[in-house]
C-alpha positions in Angstrom: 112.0 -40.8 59.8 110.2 -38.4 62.3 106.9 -38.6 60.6 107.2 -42.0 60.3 107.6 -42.9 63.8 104.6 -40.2 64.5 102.6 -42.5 61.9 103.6 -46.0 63.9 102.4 -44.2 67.4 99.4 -42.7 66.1 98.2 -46.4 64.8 99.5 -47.5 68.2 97.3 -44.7 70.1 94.2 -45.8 68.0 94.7 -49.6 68.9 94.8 -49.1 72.6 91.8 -46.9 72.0 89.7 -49.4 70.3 91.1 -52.1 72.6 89.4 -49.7 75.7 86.5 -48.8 74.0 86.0 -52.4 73.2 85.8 -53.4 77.0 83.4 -49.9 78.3 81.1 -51.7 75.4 81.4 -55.1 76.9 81.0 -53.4 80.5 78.2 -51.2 79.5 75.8 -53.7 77.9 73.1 -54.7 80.1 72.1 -50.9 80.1 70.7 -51.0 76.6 68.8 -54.1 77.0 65.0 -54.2 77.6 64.5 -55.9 80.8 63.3 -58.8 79.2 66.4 -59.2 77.1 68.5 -58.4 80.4 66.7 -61.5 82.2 67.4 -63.8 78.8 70.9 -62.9 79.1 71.0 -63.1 83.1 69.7 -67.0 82.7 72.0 -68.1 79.6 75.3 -67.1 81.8 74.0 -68.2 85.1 73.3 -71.6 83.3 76.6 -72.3 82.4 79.0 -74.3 84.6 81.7 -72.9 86.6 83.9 -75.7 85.4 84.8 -74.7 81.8 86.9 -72.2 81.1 84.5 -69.4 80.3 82.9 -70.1 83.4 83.9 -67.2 85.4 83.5 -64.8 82.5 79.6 -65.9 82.5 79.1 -65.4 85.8 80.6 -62.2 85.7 78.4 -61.2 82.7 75.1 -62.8 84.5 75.8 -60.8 87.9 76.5 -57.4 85.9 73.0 -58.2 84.3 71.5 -58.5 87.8 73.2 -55.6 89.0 71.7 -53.6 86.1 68.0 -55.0 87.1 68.6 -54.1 90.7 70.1 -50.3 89.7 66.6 -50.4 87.5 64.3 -51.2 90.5 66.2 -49.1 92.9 65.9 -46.1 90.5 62.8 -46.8 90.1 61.8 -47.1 93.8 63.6 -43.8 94.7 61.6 -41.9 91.9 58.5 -43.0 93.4 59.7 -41.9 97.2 60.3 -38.4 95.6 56.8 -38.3 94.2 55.2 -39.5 97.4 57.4 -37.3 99.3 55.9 -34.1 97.3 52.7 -34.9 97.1 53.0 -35.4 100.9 54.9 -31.7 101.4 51.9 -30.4 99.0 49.1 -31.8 101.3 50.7 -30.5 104.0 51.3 -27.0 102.9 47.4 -27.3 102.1 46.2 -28.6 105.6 48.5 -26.0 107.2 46.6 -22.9 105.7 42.9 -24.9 106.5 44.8 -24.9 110.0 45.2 -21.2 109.7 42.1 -20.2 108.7 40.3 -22.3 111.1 42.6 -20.6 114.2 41.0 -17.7 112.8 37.9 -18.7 112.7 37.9 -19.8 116.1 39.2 -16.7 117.9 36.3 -14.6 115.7 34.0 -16.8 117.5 35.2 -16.9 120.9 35.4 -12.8 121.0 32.2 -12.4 122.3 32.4 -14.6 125.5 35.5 -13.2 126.0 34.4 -9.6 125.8 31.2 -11.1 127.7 34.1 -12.6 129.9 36.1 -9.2 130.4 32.3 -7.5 131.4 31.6 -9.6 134.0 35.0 -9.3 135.8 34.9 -5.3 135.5 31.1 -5.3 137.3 32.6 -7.4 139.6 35.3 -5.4 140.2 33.4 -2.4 140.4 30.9 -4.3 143.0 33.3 -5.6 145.5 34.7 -1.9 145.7 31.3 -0.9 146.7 30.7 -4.1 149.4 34.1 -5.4 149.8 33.0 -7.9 152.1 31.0 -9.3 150.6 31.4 -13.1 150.2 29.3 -13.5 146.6 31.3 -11.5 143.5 29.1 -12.7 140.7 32.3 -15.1 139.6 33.0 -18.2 139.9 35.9 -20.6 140.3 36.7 -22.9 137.1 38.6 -25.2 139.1 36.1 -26.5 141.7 32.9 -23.9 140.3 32.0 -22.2 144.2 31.6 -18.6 144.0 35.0 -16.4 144.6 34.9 -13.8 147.2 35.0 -10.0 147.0 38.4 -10.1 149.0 39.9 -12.6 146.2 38.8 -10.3 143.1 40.3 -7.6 144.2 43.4 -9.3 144.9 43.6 -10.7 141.8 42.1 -7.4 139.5 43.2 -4.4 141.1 
């Protein structure tokens, strides 16, 4: 009697399964379907009226299709961001080293005026110790370009 009542709610287990599996099938559908298919499908339901008694059902069927075409183009659409988005990182990675170099580049090049720079400051250092009142130092002002006094060097490079 046990083992037939085990029997009789094992075939009951199995019909509720089927009975579940049968509606994830009917939910899952439009994922299968070419798009084409999914747009066949999305027009036979949305033609039907709303009066007769399947009515809703269609609809619901014709707006899961749509659904399934919008998750489509949306997945698509983020896959593409992604790819943009790298290539972008990668291209900026690359123009950040050309940025590198080229700071390098520069200061090579501007070492020699500034060592020219750096010369011209110590002879007039060493000048304006020798005739500190002198009003003619050798450099000039980059603000208004007149010629800065022995007094000012050797405030400003003792």
């Amino acid at each position: 009697m046990l083992l037939k009542n085990l029997n009789k709610m094992k075939k009951i287990l199995d019909t509720i399964r089927n009975i579940f599996r049968k509606d994830l099938q009917s939910i899952s559908y439009p994922r299968t379907y070419s798009d084409k298919e999914l747009k066949k499908e999305i027009d036979k339901y949305g033609d039907q009226s709303p009066n007769s008694h399947l009515g809703p059902s269609y609809y619901a069927r014709a707006s899961l299709g749509l659904t399934e075409l919008e998750r489509r183009d949306s997945s698509a659409l983020g896959w593409s961001t992604v790819v943009v988005s790298f290539f972008a990182l990668i291209f900026s990675a690359i123009s950040l080293i050309y940025v590198a170099r080229q700071t390098q580049y520069t200061e090579l090049q501007s070492r020699g005026d500034r060592i020219q720079q750096l010369q011209n400051i110590q002879r007039a250092v060493e000048f304006c110790k020798n005739s500190p009142d002198s009003e003619e130092s050798g450099l000039y002002n980059a603000s208004n370009g007149k010629s800065v006094s022995c007094t000012e060097v050797l405030e400003n490079y003792k």
